[in-house]
C-alpha positions in Angstrom: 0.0 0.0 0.0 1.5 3.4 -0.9 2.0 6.0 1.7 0.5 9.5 1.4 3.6 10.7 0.6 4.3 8.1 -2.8 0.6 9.4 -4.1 1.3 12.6 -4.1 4.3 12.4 -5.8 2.5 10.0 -8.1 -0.3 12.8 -8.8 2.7 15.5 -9.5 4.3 13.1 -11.7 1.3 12.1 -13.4 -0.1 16.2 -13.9 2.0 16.1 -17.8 -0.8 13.5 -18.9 -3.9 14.4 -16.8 -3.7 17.7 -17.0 -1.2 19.2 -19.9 1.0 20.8 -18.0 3.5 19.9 -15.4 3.3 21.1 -11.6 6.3 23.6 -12.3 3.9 25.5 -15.2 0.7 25.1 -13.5 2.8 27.2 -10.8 4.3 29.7 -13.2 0.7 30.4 -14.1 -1.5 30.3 -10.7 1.2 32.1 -8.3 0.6 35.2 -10.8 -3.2 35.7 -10.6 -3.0 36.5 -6.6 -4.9 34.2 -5.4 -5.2 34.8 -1.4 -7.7 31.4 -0.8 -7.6 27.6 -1.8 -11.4 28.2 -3.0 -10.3 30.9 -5.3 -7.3 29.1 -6.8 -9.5 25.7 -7.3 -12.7 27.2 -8.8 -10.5 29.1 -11.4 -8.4 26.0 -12.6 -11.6 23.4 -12.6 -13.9 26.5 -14.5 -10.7 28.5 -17.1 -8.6 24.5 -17.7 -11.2 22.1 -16.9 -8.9 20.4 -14.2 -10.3 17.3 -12.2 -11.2 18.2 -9.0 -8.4 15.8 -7.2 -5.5 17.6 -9.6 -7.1 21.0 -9.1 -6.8 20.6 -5.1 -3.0 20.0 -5.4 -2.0 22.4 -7.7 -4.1 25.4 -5.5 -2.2 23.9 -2.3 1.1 23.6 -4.1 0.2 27.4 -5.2 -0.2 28.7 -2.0 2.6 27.1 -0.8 5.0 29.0 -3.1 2.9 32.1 -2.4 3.9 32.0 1.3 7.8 30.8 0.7 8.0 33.8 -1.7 6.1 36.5 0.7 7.5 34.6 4.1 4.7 34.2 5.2 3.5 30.9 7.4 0.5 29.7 6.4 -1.3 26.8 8.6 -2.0 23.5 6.6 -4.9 22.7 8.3 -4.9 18.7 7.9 -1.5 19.2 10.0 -3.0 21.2 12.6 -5.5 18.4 13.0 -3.3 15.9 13.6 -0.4 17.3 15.7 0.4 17.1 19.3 -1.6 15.1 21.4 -3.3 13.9 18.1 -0.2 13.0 16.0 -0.8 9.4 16.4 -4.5 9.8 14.9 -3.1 10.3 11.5 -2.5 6.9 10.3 -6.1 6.2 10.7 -7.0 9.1 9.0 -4.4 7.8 5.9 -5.5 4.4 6.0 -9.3 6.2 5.2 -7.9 8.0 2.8 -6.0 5.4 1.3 -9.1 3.3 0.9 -11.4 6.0 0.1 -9.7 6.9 -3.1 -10.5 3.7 -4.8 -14.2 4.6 -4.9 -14.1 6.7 -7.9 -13.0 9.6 -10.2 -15.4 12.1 -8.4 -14.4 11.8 -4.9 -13.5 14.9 -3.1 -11.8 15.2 -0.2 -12.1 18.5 1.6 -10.0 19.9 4.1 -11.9 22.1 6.3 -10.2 23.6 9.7 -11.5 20.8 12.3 -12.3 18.1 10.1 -12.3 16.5 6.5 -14.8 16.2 4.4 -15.3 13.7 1.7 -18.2 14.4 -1.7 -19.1 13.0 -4.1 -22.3 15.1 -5.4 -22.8 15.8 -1.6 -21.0 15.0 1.7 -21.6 11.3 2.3 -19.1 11.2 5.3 -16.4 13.3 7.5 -13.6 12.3 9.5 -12.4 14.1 12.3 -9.6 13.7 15.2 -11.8 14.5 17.8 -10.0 13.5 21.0 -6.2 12.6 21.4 -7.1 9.4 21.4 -9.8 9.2 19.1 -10.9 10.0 15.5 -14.8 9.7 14.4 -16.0 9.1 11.4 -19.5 10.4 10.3 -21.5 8.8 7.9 -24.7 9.8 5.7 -26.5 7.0 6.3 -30.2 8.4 6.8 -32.2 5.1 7.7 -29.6 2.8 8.3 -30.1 0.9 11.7 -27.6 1.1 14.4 -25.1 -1.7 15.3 -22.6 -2.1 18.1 -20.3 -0.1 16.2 -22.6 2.2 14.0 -24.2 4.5 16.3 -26.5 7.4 15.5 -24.4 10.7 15.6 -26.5 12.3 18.0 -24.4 15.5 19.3 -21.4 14.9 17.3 -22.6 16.6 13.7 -25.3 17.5 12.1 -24.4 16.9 8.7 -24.5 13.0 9.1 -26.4 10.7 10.3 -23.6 7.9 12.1 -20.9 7.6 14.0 -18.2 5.3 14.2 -15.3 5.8 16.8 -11.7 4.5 15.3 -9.2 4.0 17.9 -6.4 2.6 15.8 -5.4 2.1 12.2 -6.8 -1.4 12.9 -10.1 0.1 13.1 -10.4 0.8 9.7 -11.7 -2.8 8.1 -13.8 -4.5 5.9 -17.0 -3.7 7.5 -15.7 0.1 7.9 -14.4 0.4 3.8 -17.8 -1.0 2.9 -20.0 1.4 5.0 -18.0 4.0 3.7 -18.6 2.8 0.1 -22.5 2.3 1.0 -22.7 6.1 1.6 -20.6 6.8 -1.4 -22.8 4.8 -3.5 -26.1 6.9 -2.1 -25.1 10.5 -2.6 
């Protein structure tokens, strides 16, 4: 299983093909137009060069990035903040989603908000967030869907699903988990 680190450098290595243009242009081009948010950067390449959502969310983060080396400026990766200090060791769980999320299809998105992440596909079908040190909870949109043991109704914890599933290691993160995940994929 790749690590987050070998697919990303397979998505900059495969930007020539996808996309027409290699990570070094796409920057020549986007760190001119000023772009001061992700949102701006990403609307802009999917609408004016028809880039895939997935391609379009590295090139805007990669953009930024070289906007704040060049202007010094520190700019907070938010996925990091969520998963440093106390909740460092969350992370591989939230990979290992990842990891198996991205085999659902072409029109997954993954959004990276400031407390949580969200993964679309024509809406939110689920969100994954490190919500104690020793604990990250995934929410699932999975209106009608009875509970289990493990599948509980989300109650307090948000809003915008209707499940919760407490992961307390990578381990966590099985069959029954990947295909619950794919089930809300599958409805939205």
């Amino acid at each position: 299983m790749a690590t987050p680190e070998e697919m990303l450098q397979t998505m900059i290595s495969n930007l020539p093909e996808k996309t027409g243009k290699s990570l070094d242009e796409w920057l020549k081009l986007t760190t001119t137009k000023g772009f001061a948010k992700h949102g701006e950067c990403l609307k802009y390449l999917k609408s004016e060069h028809a880039v895939s959502h997935g391609f379009a969310n590295l090139i805007a983060s990669k953009t930024l990035e070289a906007k704040a080396q060049q202007t010094g400026a520190v700019e907070v990766d938010p996925l990091q903040a969520q998963y440093s200090g106390a909740k460092a060791g969350l992370k591989p769980i939230y990979d290992k989603i990842i990891t198996q999320v991205t085999n659902f299809g072409p029109d997954l998105e993954i959004s990276v908000k400031k407390t949580y992440v969200s993964l679309r596909r024509n809406k939110q079908f689920a969100l994954i967030q490190a919500s104690t040190k020793t604990r990250v909870d995934l929410g699932l949109q999975l209106p009608g869907t009875p509970v289990t043991d493990r599948l509980e109704l989300s109650g307090s914890f948000n809003s915008m699903v209707s499940h919760r599933v407490r992961l307390q290691s990578p381990e966590d993160v099985d069959c029954e988990l990947i295909d619950l995940l794919e089930i809300a994929y599958d409805r939205n």
